[in-house]
HTML snippet that shows the backbone in 3Dmol.js (N, CA, C, O; Angstrom):
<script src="https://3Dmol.org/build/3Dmol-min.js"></script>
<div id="view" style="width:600px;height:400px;position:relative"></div>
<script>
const pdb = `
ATOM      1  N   UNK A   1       0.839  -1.177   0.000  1.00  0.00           N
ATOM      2  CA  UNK A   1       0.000   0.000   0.000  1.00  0.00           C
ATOM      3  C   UNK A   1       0.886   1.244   0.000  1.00  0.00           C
ATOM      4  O   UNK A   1       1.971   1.253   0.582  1.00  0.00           O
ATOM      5  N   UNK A   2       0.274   2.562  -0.838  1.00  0.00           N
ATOM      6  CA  UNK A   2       1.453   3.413  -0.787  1.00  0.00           C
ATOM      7  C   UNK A   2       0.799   4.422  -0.121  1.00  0.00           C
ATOM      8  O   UNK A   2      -0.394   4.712  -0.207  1.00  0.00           O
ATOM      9  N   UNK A   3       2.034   5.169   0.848  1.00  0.00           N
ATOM     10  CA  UNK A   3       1.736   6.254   1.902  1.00  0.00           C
ATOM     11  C   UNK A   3       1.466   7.475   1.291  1.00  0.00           C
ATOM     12  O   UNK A   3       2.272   8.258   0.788  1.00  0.00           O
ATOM     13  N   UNK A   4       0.302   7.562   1.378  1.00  0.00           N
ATOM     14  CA  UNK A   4      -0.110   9.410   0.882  1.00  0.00           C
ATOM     15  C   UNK A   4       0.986  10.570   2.081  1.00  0.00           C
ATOM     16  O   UNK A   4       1.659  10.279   3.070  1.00  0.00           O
ATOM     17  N   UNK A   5       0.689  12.068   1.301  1.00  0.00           N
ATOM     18  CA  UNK A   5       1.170  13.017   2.318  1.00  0.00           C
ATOM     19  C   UNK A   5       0.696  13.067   3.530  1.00  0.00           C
ATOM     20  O   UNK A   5       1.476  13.384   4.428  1.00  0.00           O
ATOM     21  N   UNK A   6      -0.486  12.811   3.801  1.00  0.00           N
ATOM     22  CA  UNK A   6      -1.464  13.022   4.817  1.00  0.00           C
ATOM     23  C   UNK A   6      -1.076  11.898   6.080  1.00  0.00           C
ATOM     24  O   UNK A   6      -1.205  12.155   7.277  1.00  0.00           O
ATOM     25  N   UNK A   7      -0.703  10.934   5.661  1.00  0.00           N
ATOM     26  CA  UNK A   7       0.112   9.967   6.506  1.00  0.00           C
ATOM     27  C   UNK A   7       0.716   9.688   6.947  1.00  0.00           C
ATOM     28  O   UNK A   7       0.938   8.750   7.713  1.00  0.00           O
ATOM     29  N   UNK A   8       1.555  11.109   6.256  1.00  0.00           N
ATOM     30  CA  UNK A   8       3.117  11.230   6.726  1.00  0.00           C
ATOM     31  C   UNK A   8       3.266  12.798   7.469  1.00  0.00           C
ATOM     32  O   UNK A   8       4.137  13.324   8.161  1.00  0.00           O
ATOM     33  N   UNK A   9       2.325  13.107   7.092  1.00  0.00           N
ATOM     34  CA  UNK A   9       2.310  14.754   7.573  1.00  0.00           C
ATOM     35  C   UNK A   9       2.908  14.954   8.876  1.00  0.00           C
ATOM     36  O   UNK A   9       3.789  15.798   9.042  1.00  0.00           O
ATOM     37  N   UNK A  10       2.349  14.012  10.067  1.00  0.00           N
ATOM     38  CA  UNK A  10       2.810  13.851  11.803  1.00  0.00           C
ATOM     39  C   UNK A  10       3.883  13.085  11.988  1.00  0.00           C
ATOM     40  O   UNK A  10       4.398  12.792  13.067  1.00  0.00           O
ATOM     41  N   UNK A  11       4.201  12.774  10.948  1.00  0.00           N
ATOM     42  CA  UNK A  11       5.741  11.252  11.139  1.00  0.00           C
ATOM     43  C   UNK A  11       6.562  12.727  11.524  1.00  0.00           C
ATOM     44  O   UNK A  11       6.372  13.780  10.916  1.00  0.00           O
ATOM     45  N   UNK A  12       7.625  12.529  12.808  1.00  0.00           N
ATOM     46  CA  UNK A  12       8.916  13.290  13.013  1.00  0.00           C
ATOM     47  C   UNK A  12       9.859  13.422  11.977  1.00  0.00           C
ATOM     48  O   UNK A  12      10.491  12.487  11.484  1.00  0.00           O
ATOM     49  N   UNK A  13       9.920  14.374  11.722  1.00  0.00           N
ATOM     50  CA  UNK A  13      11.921  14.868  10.870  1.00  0.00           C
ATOM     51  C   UNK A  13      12.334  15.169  11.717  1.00  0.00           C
ATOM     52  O   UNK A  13      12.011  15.312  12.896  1.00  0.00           O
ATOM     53  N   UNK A  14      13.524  15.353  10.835  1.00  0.00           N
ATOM     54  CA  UNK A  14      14.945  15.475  12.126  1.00  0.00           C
ATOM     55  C   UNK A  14      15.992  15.775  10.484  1.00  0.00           C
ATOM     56  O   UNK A  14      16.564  14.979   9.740  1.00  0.00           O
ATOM     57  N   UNK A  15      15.832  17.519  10.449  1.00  0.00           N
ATOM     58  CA  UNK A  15      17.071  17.847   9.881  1.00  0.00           C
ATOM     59  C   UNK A  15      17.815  18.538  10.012  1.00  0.00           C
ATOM     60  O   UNK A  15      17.295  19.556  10.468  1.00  0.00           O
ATOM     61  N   UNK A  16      19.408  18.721   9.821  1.00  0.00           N
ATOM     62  CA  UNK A  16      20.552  19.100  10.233  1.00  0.00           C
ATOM     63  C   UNK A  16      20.812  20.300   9.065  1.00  0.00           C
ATOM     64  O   UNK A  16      20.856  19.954   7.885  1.00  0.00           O
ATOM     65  N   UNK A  17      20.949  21.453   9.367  1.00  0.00           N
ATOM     66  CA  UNK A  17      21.469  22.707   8.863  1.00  0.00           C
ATOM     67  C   UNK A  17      22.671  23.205   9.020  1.00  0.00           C
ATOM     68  O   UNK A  17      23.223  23.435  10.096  1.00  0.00           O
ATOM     69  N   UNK A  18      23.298  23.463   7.428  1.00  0.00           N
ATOM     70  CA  UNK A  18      24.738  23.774   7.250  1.00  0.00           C
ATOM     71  C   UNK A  18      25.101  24.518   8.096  1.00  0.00           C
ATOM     72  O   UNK A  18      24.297  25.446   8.011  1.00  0.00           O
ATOM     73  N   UNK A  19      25.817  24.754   8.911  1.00  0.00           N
ATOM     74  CA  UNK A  19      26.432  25.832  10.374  1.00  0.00           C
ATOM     75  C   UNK A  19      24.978  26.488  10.667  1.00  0.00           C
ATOM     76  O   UNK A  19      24.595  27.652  10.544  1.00  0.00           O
ATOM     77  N   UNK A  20      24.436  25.541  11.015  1.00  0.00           N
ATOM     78  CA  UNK A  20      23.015  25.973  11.884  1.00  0.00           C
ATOM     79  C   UNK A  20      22.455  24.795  12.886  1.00  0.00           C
ATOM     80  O   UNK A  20      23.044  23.800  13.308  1.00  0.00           O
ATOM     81  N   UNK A  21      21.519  25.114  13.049  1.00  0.00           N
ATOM     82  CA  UNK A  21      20.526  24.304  14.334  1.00  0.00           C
ATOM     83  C   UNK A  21      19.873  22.662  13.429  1.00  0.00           C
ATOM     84  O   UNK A  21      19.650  22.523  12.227  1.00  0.00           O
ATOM     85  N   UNK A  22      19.711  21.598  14.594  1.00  0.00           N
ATOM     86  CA  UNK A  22      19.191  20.777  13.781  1.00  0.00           C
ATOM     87  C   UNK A  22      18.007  21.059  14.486  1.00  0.00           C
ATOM     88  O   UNK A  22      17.866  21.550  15.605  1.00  0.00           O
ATOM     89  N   UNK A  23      16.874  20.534  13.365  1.00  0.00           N
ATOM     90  CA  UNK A  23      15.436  21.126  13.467  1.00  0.00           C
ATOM     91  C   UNK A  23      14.801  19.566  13.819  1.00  0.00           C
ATOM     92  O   UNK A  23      15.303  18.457  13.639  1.00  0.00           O
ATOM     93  N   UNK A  24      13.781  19.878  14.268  1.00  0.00           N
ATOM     94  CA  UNK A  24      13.347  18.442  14.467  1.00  0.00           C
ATOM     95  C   UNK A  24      11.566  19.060  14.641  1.00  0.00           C
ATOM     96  O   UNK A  24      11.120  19.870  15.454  1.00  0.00           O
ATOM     97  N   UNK A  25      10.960  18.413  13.693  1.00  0.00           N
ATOM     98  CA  UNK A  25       9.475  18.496  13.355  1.00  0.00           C
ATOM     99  C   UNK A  25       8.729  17.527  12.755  1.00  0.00           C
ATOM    100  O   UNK A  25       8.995  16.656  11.926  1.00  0.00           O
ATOM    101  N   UNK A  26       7.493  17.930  13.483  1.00  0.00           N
ATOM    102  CA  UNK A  26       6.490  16.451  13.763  1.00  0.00           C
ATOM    103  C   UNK A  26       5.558  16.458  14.606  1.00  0.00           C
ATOM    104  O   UNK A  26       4.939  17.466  14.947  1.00  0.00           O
ATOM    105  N   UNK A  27       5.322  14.988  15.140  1.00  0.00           N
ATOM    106  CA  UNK A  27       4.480  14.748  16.315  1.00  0.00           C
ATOM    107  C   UNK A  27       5.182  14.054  17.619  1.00  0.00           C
ATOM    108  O   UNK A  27       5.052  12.877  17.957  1.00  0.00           O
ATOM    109  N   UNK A  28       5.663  14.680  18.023  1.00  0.00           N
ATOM    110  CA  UNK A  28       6.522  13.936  18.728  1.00  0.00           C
ATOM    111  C   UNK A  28       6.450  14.531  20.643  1.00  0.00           C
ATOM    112  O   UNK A  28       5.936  15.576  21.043  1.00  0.00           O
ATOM    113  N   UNK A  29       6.847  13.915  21.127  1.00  0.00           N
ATOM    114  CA  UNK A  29       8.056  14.242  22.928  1.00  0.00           C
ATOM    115  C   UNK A  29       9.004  14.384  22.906  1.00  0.00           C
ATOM    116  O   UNK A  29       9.900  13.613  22.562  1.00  0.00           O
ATOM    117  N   UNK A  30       9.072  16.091  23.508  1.00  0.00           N
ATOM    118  CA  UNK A  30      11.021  16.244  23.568  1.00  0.00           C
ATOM    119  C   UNK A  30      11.325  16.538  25.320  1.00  0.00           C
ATOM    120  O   UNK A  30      10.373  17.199  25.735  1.00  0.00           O
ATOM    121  N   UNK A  31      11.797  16.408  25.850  1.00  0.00           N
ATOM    122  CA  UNK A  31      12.315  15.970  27.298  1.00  0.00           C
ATOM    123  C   UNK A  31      13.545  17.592  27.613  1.00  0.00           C
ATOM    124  O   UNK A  31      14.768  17.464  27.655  1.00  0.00           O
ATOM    125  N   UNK A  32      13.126  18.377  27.714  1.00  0.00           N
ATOM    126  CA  UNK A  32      14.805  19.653  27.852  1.00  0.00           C
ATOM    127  C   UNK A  32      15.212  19.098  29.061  1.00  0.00           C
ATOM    128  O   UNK A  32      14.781  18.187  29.769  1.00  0.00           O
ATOM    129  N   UNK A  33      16.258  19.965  29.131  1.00  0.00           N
ATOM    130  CA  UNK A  33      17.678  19.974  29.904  1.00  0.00           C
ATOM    131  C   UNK A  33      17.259  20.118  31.619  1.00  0.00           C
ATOM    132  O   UNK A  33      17.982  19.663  32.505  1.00  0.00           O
ATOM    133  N   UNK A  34      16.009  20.812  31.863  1.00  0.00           N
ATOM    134  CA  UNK A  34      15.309  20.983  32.678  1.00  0.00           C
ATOM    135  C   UNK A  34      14.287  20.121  33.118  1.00  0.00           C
ATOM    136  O   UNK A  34      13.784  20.254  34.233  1.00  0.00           O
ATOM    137  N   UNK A  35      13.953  19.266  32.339  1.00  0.00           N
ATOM    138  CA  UNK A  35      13.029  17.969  32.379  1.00  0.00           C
ATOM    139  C   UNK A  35      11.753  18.098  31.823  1.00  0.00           C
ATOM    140  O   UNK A  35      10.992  17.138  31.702  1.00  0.00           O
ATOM    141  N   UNK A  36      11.476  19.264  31.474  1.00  0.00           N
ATOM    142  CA  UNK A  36      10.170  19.764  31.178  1.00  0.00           C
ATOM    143  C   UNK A  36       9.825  18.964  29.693  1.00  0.00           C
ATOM    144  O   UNK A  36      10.692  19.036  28.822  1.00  0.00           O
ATOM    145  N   UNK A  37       9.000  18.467  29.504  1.00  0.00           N
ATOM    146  CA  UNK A  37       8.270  17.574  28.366  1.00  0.00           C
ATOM    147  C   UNK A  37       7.449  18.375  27.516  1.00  0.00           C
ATOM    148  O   UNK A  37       6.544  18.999  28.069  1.00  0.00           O
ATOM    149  N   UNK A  38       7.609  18.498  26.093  1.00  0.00           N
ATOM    150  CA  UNK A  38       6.899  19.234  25.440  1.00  0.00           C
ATOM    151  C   UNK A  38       6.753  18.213  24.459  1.00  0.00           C
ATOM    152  O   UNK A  38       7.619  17.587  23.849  1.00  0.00           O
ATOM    153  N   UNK A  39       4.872  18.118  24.385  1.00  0.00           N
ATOM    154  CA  UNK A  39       4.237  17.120  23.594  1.00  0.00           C
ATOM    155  C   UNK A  39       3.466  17.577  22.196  1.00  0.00           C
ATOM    156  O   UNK A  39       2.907  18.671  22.111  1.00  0.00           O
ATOM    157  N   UNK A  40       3.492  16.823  21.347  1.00  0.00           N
ATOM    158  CA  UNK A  40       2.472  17.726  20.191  1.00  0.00           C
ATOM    159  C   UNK A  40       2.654  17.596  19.192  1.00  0.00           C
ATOM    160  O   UNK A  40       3.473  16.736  18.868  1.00  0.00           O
ATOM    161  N   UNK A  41       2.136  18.204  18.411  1.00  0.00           N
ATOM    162  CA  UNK A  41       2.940  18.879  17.056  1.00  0.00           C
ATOM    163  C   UNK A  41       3.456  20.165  17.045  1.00  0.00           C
ATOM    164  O   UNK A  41       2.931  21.222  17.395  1.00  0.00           O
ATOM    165  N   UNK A  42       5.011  19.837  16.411  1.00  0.00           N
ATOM    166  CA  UNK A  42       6.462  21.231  17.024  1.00  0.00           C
ATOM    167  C   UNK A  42       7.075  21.459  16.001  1.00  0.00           C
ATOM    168  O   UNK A  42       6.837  20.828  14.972  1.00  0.00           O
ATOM    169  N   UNK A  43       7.809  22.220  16.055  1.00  0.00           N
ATOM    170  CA  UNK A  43       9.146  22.252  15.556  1.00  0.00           C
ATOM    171  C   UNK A  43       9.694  23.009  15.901  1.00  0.00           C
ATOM    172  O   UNK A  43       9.450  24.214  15.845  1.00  0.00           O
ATOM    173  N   UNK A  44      11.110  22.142  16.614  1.00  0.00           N
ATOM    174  CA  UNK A  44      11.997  22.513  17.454  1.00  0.00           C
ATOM    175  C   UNK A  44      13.614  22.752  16.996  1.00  0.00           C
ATOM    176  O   UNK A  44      14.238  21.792  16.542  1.00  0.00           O
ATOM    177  N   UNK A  45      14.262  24.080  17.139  1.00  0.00           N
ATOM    178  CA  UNK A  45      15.680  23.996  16.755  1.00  0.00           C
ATOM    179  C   UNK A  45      16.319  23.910  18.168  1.00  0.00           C
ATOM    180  O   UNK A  45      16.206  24.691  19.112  1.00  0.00           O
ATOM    181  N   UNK A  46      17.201  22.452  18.034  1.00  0.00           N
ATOM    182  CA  UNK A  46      18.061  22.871  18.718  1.00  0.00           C
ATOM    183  C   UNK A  46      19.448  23.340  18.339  1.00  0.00           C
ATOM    184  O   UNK A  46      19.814  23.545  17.182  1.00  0.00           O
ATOM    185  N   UNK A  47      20.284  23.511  19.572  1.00  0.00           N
ATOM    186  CA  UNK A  47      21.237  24.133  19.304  1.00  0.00           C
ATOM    187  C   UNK A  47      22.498  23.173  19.197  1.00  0.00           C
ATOM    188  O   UNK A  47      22.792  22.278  19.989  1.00  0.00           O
ATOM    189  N   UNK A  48      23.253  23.589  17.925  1.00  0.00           N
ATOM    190  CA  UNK A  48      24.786  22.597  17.737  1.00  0.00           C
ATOM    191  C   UNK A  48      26.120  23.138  17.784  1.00  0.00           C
ATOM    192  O   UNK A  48      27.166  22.497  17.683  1.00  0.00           O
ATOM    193  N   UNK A  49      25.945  24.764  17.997  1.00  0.00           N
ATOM    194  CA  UNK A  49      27.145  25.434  18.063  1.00  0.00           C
ATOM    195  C   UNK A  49      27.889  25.384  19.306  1.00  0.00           C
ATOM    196  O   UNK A  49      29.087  25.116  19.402  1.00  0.00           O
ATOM    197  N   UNK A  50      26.648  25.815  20.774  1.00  0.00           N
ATOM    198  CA  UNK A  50      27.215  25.627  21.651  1.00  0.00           C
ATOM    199  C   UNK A  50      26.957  27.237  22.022  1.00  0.00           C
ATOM    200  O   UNK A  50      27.067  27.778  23.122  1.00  0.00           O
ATOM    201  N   UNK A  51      26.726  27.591  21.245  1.00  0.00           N
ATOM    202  CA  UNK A  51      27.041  29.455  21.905  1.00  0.00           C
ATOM    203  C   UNK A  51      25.485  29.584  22.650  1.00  0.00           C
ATOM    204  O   UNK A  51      25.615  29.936  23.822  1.00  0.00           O
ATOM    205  N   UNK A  52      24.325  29.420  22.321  1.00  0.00           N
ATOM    206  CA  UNK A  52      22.921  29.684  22.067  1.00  0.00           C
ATOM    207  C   UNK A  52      23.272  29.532  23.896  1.00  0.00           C
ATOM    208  O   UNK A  52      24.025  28.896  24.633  1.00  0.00           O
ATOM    209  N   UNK A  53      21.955  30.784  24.019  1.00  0.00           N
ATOM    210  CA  UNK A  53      21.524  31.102  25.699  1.00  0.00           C
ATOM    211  C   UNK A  53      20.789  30.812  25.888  1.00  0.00           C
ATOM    212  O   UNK A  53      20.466  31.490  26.863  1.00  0.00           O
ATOM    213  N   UNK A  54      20.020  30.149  25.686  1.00  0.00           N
ATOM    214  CA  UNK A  54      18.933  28.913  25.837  1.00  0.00           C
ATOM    215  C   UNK A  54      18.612  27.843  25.306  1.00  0.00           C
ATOM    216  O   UNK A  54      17.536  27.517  24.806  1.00  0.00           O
ATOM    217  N   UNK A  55      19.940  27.057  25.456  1.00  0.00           N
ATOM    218  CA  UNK A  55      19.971  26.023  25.709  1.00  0.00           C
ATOM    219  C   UNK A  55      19.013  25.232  25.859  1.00  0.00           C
ATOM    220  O   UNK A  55      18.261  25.728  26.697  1.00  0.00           O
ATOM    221  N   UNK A  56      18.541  24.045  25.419  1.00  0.00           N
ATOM    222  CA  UNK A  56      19.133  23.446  24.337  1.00  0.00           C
ATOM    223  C   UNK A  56      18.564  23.966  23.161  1.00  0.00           C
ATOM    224  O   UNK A  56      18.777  23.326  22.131  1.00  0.00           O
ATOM    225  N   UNK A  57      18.006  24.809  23.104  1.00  0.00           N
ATOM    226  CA  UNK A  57      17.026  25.217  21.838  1.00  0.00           C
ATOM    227  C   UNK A  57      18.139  26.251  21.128  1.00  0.00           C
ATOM    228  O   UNK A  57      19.042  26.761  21.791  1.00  0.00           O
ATOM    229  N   UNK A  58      17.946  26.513  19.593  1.00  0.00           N
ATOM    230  CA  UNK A  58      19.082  27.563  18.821  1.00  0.00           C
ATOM    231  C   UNK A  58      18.265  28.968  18.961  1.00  0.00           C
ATOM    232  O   UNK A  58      17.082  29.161  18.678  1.00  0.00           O
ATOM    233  N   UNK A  59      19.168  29.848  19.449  1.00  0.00           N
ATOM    234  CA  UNK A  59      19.016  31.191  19.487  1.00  0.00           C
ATOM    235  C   UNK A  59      19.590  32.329  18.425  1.00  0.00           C
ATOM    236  O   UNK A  59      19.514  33.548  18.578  1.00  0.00           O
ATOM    237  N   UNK A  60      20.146  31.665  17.381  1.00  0.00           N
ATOM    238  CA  UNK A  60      20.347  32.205  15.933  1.00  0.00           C
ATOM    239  C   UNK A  60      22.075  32.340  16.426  1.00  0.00           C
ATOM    240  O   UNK A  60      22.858  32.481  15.487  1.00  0.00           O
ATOM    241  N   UNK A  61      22.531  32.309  17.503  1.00  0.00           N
ATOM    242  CA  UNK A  61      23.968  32.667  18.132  1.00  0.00           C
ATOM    243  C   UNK A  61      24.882  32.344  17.158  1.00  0.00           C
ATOM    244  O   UNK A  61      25.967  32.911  17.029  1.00  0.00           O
ATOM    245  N   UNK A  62      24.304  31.079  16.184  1.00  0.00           N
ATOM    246  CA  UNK A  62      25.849  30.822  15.451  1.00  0.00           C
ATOM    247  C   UNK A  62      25.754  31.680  14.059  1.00  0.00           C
ATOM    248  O   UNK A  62      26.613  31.487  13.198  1.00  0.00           O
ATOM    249  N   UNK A  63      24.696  32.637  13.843  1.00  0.00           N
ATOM    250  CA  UNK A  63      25.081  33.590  12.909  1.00  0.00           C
ATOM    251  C   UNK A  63      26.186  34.490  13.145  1.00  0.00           C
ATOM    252  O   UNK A  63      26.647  35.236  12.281  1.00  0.00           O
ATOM    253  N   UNK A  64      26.650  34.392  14.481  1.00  0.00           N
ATOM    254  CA  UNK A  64      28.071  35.187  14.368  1.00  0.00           C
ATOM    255  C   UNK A  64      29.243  35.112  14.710  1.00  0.00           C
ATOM    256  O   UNK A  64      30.075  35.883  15.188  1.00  0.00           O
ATOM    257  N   UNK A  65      29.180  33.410  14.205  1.00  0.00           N
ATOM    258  CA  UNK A  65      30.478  32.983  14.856  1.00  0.00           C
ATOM    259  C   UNK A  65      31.533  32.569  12.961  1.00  0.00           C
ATOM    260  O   UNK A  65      31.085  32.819  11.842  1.00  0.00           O
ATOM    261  N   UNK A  66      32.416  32.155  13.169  1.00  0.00           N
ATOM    262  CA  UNK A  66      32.700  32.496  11.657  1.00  0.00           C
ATOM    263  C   UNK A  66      32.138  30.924  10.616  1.00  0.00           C
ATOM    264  O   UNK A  66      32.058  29.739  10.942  1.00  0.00           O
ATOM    265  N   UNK A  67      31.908  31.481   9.599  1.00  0.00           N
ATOM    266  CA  UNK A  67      31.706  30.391   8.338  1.00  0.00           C
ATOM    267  C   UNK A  67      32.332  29.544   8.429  1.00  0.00           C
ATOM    268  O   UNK A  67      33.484  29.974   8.383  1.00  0.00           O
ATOM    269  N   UNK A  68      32.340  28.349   8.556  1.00  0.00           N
ATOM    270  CA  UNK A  68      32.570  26.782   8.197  1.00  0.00           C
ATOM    271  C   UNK A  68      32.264  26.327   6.786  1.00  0.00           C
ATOM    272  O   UNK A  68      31.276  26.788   6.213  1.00  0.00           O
ATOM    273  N   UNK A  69      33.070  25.434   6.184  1.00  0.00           N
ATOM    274  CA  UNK A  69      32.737  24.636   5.057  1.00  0.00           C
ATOM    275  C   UNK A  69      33.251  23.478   5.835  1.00  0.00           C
ATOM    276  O   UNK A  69      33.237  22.349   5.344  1.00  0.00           O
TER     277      UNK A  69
END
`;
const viewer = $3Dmol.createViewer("view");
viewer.addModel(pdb, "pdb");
viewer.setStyle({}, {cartoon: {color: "spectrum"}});
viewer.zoomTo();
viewer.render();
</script>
């Protein structure tokens, strides 16, 4: 049987951005650093640079750190 969009619409992603945040969107449970559980349908950046002030989520921080290839 083949999966329409509509079937897939709530399935979780999980993608990774060139010197940016990986995003993760869907239907899903995410658990923070604090324990707090956020249920639903989201989409969430977290953070991969390390700079971002709120933790674990991306705060755009690595727009000013220098370019990577």
């Amino acid at each position: 049987m083949a999966e329409t969009e509509d079937s897939n619409k709530n399935t979780p992603e999980v993608r990774i951005m060139h010197n940016g945040p990986l995003i993760l969107k869907g239907n899903f449970s995410f658990r923070d650093s604090s324990g707090k559980i956020i249920t639903g349908e989201q989409e969430i950046l977290l953070c991969r640079c390390g700079e971002s002030k709120n933790k674990p989520f991306c705060d755009c921080s690595h727009k000013t750190l220098p370019v990577t290839d």
